[in-house]
One Martini backbone bead per residue (centre of mass of N, CA, C, O) as a GRO file, in nm:
protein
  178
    1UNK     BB    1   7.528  -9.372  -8.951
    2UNK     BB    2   7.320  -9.239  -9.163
    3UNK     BB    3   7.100  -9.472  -9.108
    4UNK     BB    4   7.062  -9.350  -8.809
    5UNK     BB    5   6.988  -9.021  -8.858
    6UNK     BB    6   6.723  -9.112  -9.015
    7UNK     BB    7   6.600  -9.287  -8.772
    8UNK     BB    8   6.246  -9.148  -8.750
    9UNK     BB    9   6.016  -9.126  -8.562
   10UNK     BB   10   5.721  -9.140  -8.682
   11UNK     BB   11   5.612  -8.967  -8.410
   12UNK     BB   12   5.673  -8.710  -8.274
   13UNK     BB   13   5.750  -8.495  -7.966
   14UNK     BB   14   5.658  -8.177  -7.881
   15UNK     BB   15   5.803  -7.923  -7.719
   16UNK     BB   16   5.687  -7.669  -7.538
   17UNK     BB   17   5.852  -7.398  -7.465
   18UNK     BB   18   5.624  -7.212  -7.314
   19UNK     BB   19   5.535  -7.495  -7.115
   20UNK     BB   20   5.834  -7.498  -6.995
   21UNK     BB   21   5.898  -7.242  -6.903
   22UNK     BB   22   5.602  -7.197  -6.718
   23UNK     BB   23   5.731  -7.456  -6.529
   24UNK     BB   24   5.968  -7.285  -6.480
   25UNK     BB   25   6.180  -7.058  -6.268
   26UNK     BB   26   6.113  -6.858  -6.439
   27UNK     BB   27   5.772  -6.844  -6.343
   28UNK     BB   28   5.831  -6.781  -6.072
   29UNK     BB   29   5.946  -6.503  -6.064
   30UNK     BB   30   5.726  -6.380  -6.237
   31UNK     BB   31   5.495  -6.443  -5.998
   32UNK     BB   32   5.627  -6.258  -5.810
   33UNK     BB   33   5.666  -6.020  -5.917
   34UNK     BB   34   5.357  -5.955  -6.020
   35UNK     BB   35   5.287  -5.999  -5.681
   36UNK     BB   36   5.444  -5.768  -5.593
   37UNK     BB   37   5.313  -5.510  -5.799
   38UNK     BB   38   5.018  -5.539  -5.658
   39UNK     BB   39   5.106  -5.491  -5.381
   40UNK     BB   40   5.237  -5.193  -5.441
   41UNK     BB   41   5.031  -5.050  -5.571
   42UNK     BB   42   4.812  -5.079  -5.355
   43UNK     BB   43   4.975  -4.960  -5.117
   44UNK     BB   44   4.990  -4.700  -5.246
   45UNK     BB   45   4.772  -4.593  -5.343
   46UNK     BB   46   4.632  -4.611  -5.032
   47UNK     BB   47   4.893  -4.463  -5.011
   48UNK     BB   48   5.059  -4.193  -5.071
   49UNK     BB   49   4.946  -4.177  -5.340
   50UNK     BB   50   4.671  -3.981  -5.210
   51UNK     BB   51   4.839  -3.756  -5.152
   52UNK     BB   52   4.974  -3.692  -5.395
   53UNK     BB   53   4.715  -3.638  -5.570
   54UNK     BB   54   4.620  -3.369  -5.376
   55UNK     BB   55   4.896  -3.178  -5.525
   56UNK     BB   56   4.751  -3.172  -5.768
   57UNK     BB   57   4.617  -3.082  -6.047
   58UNK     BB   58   4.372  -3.121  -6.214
   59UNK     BB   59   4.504  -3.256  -6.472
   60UNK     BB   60   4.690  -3.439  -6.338
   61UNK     BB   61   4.470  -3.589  -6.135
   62UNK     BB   62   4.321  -3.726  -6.387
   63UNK     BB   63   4.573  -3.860  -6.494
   64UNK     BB   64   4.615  -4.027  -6.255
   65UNK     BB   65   4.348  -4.165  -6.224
   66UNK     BB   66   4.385  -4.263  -6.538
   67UNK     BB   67   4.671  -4.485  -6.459
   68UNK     BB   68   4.545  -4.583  -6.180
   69UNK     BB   69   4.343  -4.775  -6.340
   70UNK     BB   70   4.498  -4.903  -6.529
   71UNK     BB   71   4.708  -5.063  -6.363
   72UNK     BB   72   4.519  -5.213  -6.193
   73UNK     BB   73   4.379  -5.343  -6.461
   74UNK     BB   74   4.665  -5.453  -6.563
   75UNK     BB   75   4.732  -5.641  -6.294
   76UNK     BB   76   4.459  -5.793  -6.262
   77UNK     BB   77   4.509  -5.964  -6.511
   78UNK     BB   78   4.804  -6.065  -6.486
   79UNK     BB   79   4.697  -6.231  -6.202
   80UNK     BB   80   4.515  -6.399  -6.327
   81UNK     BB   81   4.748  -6.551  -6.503
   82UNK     BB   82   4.946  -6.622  -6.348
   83UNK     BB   83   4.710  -6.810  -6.163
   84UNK     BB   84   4.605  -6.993  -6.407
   85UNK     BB   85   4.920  -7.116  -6.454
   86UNK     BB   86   4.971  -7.208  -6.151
   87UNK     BB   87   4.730  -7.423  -6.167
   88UNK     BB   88   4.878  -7.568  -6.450
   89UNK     BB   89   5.147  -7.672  -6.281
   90UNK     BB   90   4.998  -7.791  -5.987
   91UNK     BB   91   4.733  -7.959  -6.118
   92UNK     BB   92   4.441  -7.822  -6.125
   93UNK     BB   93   4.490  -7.792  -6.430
   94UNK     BB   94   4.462  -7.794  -6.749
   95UNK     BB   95   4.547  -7.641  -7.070
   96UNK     BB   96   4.244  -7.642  -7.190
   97UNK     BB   97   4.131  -7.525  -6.923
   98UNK     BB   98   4.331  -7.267  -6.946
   99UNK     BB   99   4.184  -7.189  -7.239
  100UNK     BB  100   3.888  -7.164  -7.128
  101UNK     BB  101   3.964  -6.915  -6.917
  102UNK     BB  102   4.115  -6.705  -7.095
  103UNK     BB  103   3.951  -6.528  -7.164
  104UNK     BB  104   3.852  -6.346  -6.933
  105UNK     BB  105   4.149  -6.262  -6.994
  106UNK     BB  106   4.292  -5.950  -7.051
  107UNK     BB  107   4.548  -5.953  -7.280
  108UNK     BB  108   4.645  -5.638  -7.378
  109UNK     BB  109   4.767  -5.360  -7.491
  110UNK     BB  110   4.906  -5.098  -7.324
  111UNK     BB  111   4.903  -4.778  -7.250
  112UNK     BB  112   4.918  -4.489  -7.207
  113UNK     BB  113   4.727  -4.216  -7.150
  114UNK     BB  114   4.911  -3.991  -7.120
  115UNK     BB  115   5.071  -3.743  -7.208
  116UNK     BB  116   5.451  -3.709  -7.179
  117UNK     BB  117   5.412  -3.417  -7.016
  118UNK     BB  118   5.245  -3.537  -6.780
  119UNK     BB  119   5.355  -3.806  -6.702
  120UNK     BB  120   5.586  -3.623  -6.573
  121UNK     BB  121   5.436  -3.500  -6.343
  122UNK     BB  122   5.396  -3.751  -6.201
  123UNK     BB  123   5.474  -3.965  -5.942
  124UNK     BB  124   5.741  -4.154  -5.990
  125UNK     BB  125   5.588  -4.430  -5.840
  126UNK     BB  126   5.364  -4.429  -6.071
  127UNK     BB  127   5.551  -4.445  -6.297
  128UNK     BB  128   5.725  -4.698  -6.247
  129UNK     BB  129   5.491  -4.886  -6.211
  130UNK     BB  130   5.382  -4.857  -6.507
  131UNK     BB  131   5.664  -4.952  -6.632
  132UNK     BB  132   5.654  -5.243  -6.488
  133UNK     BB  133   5.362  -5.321  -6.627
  134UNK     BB  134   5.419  -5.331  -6.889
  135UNK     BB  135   5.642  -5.529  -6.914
  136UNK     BB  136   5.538  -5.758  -6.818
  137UNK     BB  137   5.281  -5.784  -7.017
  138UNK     BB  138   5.498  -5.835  -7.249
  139UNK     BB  139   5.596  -6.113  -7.152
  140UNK     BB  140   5.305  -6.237  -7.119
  141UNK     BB  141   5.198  -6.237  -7.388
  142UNK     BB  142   5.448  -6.385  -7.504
  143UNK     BB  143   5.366  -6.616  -7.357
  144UNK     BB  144   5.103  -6.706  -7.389
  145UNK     BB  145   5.168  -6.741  -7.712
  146UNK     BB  146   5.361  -6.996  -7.661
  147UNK     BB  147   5.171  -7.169  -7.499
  148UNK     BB  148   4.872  -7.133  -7.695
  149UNK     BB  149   4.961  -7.202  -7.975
  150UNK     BB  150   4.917  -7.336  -8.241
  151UNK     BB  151   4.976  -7.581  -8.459
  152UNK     BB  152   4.975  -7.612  -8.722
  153UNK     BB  153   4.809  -7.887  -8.779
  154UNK     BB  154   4.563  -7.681  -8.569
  155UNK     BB  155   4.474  -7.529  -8.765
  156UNK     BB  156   4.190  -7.394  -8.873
  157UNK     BB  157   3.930  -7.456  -9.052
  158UNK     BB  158   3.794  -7.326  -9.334
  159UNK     BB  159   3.541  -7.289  -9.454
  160UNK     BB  160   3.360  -7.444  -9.711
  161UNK     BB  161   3.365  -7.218  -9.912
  162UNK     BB  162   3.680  -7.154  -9.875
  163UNK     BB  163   3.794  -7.433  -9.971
  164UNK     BB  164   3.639  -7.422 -10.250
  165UNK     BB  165   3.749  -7.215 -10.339
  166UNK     BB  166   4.061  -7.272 -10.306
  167UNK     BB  167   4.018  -7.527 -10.522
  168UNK     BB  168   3.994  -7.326 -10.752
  169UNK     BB  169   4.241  -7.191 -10.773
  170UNK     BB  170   4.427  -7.432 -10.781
  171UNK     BB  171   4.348  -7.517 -11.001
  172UNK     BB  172   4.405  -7.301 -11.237
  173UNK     BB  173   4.697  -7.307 -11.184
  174UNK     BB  174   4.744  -7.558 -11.276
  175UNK     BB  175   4.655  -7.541 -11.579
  176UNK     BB  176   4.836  -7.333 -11.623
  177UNK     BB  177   5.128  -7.485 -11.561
  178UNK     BB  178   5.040  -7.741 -11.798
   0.00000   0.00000   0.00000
């Protein structure tokens, strides 16, 4: 029996969870919540939001304006990427090939814009909206890293000259602890 457990094929196959993840039930709610997120700040923002603006103070107006600017791009970045992933989910493109398009993508954490004491005077809507969009943010950033971090065997090799340096140094620990 443990010459059985013993017996690994020479080389396995290492199933990606972030790619596994990426395509199953859990990436559909995902991109539904996310394009939901879109629809509902649009339709806010051009209504509702938009009366809710010209009632506020020079400051908080200003205030509401650069949180409404993030959100949006904050929104449409997220949108972007959730779209290139069900692009690679769905066969339409391979995912060498959304890794070579996800630079257009950024993906960066954003935070709040605005001081906190500010921030809560702007309207709940415009609020719930933002904290709901930095945590989808937070999740997608999350997946993007399992999806397409490279594996170890993958990582980039360092230039030729630091690879010299570092058998040079390699070399002197070696000669001292021998």
């Amino acid at each position: 029996m443990a010459a059985q457990i013993m017996n690994f094929p020479a080389k396995s196959t290492t199933i990606s969870f972030g790619q596994k993840l990426a395509g199953s039930e859990s990436f559909r709610a995902l991109f539904k919540e996310g394009m939901g997120l879109v629809e509902e700040a649009a339709s806010y923002l051009d209504g509702p939001g938009r009366n809710e603006a010209r009632a506020l103070s020079r400051t908080d107006a200003l205030a509401y304006a650069s949180e409404s600017m993030r959100l949006t791009t904050r929104l449409m970045q997220l949108a972007s990427w959730l779209l290139l992933q069900r692009a690679v989910n769905e066969g339409e493109m391979t995912l060498d090939q959304a890794a070579s398009e996800k630079h257009k993508v950024k993906l960066s954490h954003q935070d709040i814009a605005s001081r906190a004491e500010i921030f809560e005077r702007l309207p709940e809507a415009l609020r719930d909206m933002v904290h709901c969009s930095l945590r989808l943010q937070a999740r997608i950033i999350h997946l993007d890293r399992l999806i397409y971090a490279r594996p170890a065997d993958e990582a980039p090799i360092a230039p030729a000259g630091l690879n010299a340096q570092l058998a040079m140094l390699q070399e002197a620990f070696n000669a001292r602890s021998a």
